[in-house]
Every structure is written in structure tokens, then in C-alpha cells.
C-alpha positions as CSV (number, residue, x, y, z in Angstrom):
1,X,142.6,130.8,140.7
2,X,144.1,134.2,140.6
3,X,142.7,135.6,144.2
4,X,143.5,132.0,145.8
5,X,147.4,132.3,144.4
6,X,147.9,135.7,145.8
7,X,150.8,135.9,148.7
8,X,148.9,138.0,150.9
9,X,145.6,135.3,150.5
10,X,147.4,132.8,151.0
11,X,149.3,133.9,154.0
12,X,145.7,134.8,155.5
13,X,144.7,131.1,155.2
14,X,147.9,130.2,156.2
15,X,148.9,127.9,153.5
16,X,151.9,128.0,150.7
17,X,151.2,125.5,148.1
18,X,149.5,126.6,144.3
19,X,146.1,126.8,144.2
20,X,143.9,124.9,141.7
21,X,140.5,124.6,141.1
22,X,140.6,120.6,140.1
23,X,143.0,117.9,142.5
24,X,142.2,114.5,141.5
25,X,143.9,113.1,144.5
26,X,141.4,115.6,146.6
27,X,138.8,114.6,144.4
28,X,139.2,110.5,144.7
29,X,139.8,111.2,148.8
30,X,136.2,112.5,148.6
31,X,134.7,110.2,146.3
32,X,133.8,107.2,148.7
33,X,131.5,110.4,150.5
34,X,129.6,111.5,147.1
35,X,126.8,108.4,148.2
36,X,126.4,108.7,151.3
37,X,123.3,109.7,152.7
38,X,124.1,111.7,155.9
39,X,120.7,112.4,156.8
40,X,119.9,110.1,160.2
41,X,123.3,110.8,161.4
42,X,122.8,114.7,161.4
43,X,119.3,114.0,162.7
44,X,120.3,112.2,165.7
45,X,123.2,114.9,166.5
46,X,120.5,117.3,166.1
47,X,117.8,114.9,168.3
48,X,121.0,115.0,171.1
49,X,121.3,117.9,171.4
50,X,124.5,118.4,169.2
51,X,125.7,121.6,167.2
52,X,126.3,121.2,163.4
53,X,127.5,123.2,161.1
54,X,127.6,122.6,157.4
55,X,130.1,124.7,155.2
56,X,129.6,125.1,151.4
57,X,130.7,127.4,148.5
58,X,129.2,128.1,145.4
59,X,131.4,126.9,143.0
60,X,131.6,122.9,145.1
61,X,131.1,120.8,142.2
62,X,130.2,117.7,144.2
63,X,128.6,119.3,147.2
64,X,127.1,123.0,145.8
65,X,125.7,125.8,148.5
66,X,122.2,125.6,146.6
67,X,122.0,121.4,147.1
68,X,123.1,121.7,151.0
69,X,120.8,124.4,151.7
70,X,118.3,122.8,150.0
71,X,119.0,119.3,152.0
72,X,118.9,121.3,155.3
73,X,115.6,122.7,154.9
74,X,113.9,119.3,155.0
75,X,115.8,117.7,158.3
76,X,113.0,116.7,160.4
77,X,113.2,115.1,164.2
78,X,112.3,115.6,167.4
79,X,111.6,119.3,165.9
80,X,111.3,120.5,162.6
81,X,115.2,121.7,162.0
82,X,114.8,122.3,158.6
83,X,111.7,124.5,158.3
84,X,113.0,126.9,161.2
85,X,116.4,126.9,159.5
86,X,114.5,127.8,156.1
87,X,112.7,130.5,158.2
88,X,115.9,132.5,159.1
89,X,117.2,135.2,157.0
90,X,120.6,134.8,155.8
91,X,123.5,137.3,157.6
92,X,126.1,138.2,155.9
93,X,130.0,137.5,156.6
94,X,133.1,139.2,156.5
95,X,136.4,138.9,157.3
96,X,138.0,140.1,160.1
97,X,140.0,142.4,158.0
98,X,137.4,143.1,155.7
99,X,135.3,141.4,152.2
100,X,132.5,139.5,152.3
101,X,133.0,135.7,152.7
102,X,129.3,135.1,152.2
103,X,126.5,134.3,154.2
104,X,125.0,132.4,157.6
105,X,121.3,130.8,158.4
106,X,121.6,129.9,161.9
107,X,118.9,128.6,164.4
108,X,118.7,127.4,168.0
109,X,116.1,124.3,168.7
110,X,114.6,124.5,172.3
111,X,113.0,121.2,172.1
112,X,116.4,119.6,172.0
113,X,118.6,122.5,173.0
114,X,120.7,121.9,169.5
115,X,122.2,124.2,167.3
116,X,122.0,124.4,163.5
117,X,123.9,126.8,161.0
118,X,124.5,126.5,157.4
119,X,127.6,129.1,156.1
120,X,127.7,129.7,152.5
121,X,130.6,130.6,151.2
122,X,130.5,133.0,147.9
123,X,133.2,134.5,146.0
124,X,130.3,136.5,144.0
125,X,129.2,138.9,146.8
């Protein structure tokens, strides 16, 4: 809570209101998601061709980096999407100013002329 709180953070990400690790009105606006199995959707974007990226931290309580990547790995189409993506080593990213925000698996799919990426973002690094 302490990094997240501080001015020069938070004028960064442009945002002024207290940080804090648990909302419950956040939480209940994400509930009706924690069920739903987006698998054929991001399969058919992938299948037309679509870009998708998936953003996750490791300290989502609902959504974890570990339980994306690990979902990602196994998309399977028109072209194996998850066992390229599994096949690229992660990059790591900073911010413009400096720090590491974490990390980026990203493949291109010639069959379908998608794009993939998976950005995990770490405080730990």
C-alpha cells in the first residue's frame, strides 16, 4: 500500500484517490466475471486474426499471473497459440522513467496473422 499511496506514484498513473489492496465494491463489480470461461471467445479472436493481450499481477487474488499464464499455454485453434506462446522467453519491462514493471511472452501466429502477449505484472522484481 505504501508505494501505491506515494504522490509521485500516483501522479505517474495519473490518479488521486487512496490506494487499497481490498474494494469490495471493485470486488462485487468483478464477481459476475470469476465463472466465466473465456476460452472460445479468445480462441475465435485469435482464429480472426485479432490481437489480445492479457494483463496480470502477482498479487490478483481472483485472477493470479501464475493461473493466466498457465491458461494461455493451452489455447489451441486454427494454430497451437498456447504452446508457441509457452515457447517464448519472457522480456522484461520497465518504465519509461525507470523500475521494472515485470515481464512480456509475446508471439505472432502466421497461420492466422494474430497476435498474442501475456504481461505480468510484478512488484517483486
Amino acid at each position: 500500500n505504501e508505494f501505491l499511496n506515494k504522490i509521485n506514484v500516483q501522479t505517474a498513473l495519473g490518479v488521486s484517490k487512496e490506494f487499497v489492496s481490498s474494494n469490495r465494491e471493485v470486488l462485487d463489480a468483478f464477481d459476475k466475471f470469476t465463472t466465466y470461461d473465456t476460452t472460445r471467445f479468445v480462441v475465435d479472436l485469435l482464429d480472426g486474426g485479432i490481437k489480445v493481450v492479457v494483463v496480470a499481477g502477482n498479487y490478483d487474488y481472483i485472477t493470479n499471473a501464475i493461473g493466466n499464464l498457465n491458461w494461455m499455454t493451452g489455447l489451441k485453434g486454427k494454430d497451437n497459440y498456447g504452446e508457441k506462446l509457452r515457447a517464448v522467453q519472457p522480456k522484461t519491462l520497465k518504465y519509461p522513467k525507470g523500475g521494472v514493471l515485470g515481464t512480456v511472452r509475446a508471439s505472432q501466429y502466421a497461420t492466422t496473422g494474430a497476435k498474442i502477449a501475456f504481461i505480468n505484472v510484478s512488484l517483486d522484481e
